[in-house]
Wavefront OBJ file of the C-alpha trace (Angstrom):
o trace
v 116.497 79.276 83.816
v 115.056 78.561 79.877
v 113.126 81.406 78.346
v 110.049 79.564 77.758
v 110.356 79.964 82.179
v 110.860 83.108 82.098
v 108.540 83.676 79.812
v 105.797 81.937 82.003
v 106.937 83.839 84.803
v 106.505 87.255 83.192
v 103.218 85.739 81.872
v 102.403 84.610 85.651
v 103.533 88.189 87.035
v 101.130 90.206 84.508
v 97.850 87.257 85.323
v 98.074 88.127 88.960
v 98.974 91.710 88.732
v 95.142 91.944 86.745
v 93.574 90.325 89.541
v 94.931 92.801 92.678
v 92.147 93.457 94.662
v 92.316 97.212 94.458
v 91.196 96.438 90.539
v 87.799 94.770 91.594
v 85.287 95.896 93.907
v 83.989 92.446 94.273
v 86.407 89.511 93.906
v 83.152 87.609 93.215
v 79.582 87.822 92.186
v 77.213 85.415 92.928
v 73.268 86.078 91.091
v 69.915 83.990 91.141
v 71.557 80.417 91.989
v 69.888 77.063 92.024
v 71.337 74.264 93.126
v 68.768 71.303 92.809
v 69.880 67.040 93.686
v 66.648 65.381 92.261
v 63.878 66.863 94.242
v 65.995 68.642 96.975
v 66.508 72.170 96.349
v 69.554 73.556 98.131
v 69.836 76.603 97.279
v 67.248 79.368 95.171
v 67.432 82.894 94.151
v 70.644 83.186 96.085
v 72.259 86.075 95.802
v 75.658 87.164 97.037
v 78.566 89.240 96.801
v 82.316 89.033 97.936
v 84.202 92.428 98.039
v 88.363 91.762 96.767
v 90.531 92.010 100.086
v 87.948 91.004 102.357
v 87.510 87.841 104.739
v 83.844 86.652 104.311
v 82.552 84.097 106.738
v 79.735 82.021 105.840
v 77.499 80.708 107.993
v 74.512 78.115 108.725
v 72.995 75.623 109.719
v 73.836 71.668 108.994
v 72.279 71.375 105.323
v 72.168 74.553 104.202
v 74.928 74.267 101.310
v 77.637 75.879 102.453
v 80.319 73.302 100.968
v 77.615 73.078 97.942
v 77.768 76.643 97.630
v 81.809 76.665 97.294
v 81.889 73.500 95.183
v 79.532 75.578 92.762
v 81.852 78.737 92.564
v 85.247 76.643 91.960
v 83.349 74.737 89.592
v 83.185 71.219 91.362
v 79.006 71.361 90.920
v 77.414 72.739 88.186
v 74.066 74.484 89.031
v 70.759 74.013 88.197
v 70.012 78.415 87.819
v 72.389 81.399 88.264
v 75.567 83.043 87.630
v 78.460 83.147 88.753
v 80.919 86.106 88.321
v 84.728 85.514 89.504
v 86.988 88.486 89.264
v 84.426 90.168 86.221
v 84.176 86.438 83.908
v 81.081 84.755 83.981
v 82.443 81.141 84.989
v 79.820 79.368 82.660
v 80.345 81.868 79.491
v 84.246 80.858 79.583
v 84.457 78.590 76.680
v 88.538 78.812 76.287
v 89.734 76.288 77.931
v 93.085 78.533 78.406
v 90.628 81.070 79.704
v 89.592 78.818 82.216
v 92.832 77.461 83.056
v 94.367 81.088 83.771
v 91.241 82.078 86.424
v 91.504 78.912 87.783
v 95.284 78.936 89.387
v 94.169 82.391 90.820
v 92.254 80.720 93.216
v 93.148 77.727 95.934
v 91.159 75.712 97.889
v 91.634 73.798 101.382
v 88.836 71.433 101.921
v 87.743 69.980 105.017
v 90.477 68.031 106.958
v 93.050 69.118 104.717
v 92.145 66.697 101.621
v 95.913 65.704 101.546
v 96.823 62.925 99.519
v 98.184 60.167 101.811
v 100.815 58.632 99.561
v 102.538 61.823 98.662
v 104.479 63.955 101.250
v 104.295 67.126 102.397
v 106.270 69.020 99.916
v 104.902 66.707 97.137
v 101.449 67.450 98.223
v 102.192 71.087 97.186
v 103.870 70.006 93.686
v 100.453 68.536 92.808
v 99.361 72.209 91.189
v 102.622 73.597 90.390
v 102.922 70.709 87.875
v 99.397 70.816 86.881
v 99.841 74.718 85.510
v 103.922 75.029 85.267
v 105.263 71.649 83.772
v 108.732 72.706 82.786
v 109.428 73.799 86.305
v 112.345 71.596 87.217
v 112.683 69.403 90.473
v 114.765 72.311 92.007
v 112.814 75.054 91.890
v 109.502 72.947 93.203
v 111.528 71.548 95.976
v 112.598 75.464 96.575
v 108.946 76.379 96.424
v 107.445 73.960 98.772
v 109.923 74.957 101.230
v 109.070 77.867 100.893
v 105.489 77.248 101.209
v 106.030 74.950 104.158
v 107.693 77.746 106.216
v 104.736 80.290 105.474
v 102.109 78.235 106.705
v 104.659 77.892 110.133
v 105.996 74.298 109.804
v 109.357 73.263 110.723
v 111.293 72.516 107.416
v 111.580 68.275 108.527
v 107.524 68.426 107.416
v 107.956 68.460 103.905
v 109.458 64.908 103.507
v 106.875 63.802 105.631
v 103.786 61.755 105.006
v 100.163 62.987 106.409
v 99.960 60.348 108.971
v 103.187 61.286 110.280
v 101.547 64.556 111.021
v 99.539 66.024 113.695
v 95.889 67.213 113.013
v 96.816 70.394 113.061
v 99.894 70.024 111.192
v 97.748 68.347 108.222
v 95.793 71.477 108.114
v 98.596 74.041 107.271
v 100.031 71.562 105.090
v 97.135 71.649 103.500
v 97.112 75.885 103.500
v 99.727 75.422 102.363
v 99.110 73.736 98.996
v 95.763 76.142 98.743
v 98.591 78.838 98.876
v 101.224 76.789 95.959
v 100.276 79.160 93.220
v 99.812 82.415 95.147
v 96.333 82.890 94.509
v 94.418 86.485 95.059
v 91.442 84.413 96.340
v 92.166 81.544 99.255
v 88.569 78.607 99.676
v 88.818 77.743 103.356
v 86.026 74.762 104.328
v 86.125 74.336 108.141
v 89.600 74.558 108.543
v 89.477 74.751 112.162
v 87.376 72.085 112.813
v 88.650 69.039 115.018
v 91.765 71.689 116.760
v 92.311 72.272 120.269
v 91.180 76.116 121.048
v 94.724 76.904 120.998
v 95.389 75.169 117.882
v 92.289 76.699 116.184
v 93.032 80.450 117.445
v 96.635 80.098 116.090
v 95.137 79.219 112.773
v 93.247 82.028 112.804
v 95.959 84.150 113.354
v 97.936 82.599 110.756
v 94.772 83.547 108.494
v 94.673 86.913 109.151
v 98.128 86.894 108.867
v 98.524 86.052 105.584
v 95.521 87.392 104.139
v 96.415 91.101 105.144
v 100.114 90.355 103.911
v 99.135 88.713 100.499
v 95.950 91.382 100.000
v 94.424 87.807 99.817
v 90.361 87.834 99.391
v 88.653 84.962 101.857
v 85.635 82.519 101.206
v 85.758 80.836 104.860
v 83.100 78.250 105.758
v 83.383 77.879 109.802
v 80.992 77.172 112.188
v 83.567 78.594 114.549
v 82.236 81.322 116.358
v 85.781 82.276 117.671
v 87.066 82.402 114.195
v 84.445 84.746 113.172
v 85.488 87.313 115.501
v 89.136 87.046 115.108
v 89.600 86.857 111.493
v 85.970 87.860 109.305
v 85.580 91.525 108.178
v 81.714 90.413 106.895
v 80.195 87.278 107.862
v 77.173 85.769 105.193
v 74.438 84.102 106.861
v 72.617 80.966 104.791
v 69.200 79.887 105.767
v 65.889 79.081 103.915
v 67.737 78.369 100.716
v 69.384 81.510 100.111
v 71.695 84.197 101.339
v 69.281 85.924 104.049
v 71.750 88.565 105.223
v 75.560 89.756 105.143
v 77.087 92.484 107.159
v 79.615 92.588 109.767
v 79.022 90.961 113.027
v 77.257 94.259 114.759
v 75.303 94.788 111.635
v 73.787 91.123 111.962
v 73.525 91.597 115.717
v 71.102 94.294 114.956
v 68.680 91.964 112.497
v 65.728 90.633 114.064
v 65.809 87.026 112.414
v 65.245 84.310 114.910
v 68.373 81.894 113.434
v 70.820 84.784 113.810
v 70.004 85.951 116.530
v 69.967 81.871 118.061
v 73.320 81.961 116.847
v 75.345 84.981 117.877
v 73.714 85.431 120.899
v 73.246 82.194 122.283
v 75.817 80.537 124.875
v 78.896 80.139 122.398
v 77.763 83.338 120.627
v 78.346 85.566 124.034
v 81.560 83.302 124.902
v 83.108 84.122 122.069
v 82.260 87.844 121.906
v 83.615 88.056 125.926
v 86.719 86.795 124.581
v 86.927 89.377 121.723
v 86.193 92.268 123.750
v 89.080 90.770 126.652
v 91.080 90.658 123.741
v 91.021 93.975 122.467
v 91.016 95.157 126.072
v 94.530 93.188 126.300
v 95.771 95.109 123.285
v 94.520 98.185 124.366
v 96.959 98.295 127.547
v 99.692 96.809 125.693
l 1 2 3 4 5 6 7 8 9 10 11 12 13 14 15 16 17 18 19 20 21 22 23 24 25 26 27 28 29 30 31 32 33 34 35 36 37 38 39 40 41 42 43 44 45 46 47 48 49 50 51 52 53 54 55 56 57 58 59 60 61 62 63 64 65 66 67 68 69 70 71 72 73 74 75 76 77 78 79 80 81 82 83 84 85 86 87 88 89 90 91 92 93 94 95 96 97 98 99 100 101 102 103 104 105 106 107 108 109 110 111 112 113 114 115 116 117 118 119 120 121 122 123 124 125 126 127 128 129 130 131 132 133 134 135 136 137 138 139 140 141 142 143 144 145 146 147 148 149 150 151 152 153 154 155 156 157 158 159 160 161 162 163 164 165 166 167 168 169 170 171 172 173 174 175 176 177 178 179 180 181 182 183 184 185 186 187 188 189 190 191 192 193 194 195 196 197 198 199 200 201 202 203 204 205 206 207 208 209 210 211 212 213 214 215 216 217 218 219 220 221 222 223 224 225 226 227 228 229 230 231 232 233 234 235 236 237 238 239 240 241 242 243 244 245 246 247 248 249 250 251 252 253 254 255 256 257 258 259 260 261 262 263 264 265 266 267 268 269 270 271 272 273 274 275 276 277 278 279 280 281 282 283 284 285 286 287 288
């Protein structure tokens, strides 16, 4: 190994060590945002706030900008209003493009449905942002890494050569966790990433989640519509409607507000399913 790699690494080491979550109360801070498409306002005076260490659902209904509102944070849409505060910088004051590159690889994003690229394989998929931010690694040490990578997100080892397609759907989603997780990020952007799995498939996942956030002292931004996924893996869940942030608690907390949507929503049919389960659940654990 060169210098100049060890030199990155200790440079690597000492970037993530400032971003631990016991040195932020909030991983990120979200104040007064607009988002506006022509004459469609999305979002207004939303406010929000995402304590380091935690999994934070988000929630709401179809149009309310959840994916907008993640896009805007990991700087994929610029808004109209607001500001945007990730682990103390103000995303829009950064003007260093070294700066920006450094805040960046502490976070990782898994879009909907993976967002794979289809010519590339497995373990190349999860190159893509090792090169982008460590271009002297050699082929070695990123082959060593995906593996490595490959067997956290619990695939066999024979998925890294492989191509998405050769993949089941649920496969394609942790390889797709797992090239969220390439750099080791303090801060992990999950969009619906149980959506289209079996129940068995999807409450794996979830355990997988929990898993590794509590291991990695990972914070969570998790967009799900998935009221099972809620329960097993959110320690606050964020509720969007009419434009804006309208309340953020854990799941008794909300259960206690009196606003119509939430209360549509956790206690409808799938809402009282899915707390059954996670009472029978805890019941379970409690005799074992």
């Amino acid at each position: 190994m060169t210098d100049e790699i060890q030199a990155e690494i200790q440079e690597e080491l000492a970037a993530a060590e400032a971003v631990r979550p016991e040195k932020f109360e909030f991983a990120i801070r979200i104040r007064g945002l607009k988002n506006q498409f022509g004459d469609a306002v999305i979002h207004e005076n939303l406010d929000l706030d995402v304590r380091s260490g935690e999994i934070l659902g988000i929630v709401g209904g179809s149009g309310t900008g959840k994916s907008v509102l993640l896009r805007s944070i990991v700087g994929l849409q610029t808004p109209t209003e607001g500001e945007i505060e990730v682990y103390g910088k103000t995303l829009d004051a950064i003007t260093d493009q070294e700066e920006s590159r450094d805040l960046r690889r502490r976070w990782g994003v898994m879009f909907q449905g993976g967002a794979l690229f289809s010519t590339l394989s497995v373990a190349e998929n999860i190159q893509v942002p090792l090169r982008e931010y460590y271009p002297r690694l050699d082929q070695k040490l990123l082959d060593e890494i995906a593996a490595y990578k490959v067997s956290m997100v619990g695939l066999p080892p024979d998925a890294g050569p492989k191509f998405p397609a050769e993949l089941s759907g649920g496969m394609v989603k942790r390889a797709g966790l797992a090239r969220a997780l390439a750099l080791d990020p303090a801060l992990l952007f999950l969009d619906e990433p149980t959506a289209g799995l079996d129940p068995i498939g999807a409450a794996k996942f979830d355990e997988l989640i929990r898993e590794l956030a509590d291991t990695m002292g990972l914070t969570v931004f998790l967009i799900t519509h998935d009221l099972d996924s809620l329960y097993a893996t959110c320690d606050r869940v964020a509720v969007l409607a009419e434009k804006r942030v309208i309340a953020v608690g854990t799941i008794p907390e909300l259960l206690a507000t009196e606003h119509p949507w939430i209360q549509d929503y956790f206690n409808g049919p799938r809402g009282r399913a899915a707390a059954s389960c996670k009472q029978a659940i805890e019941r379970q654990d409690g005799k074992s």
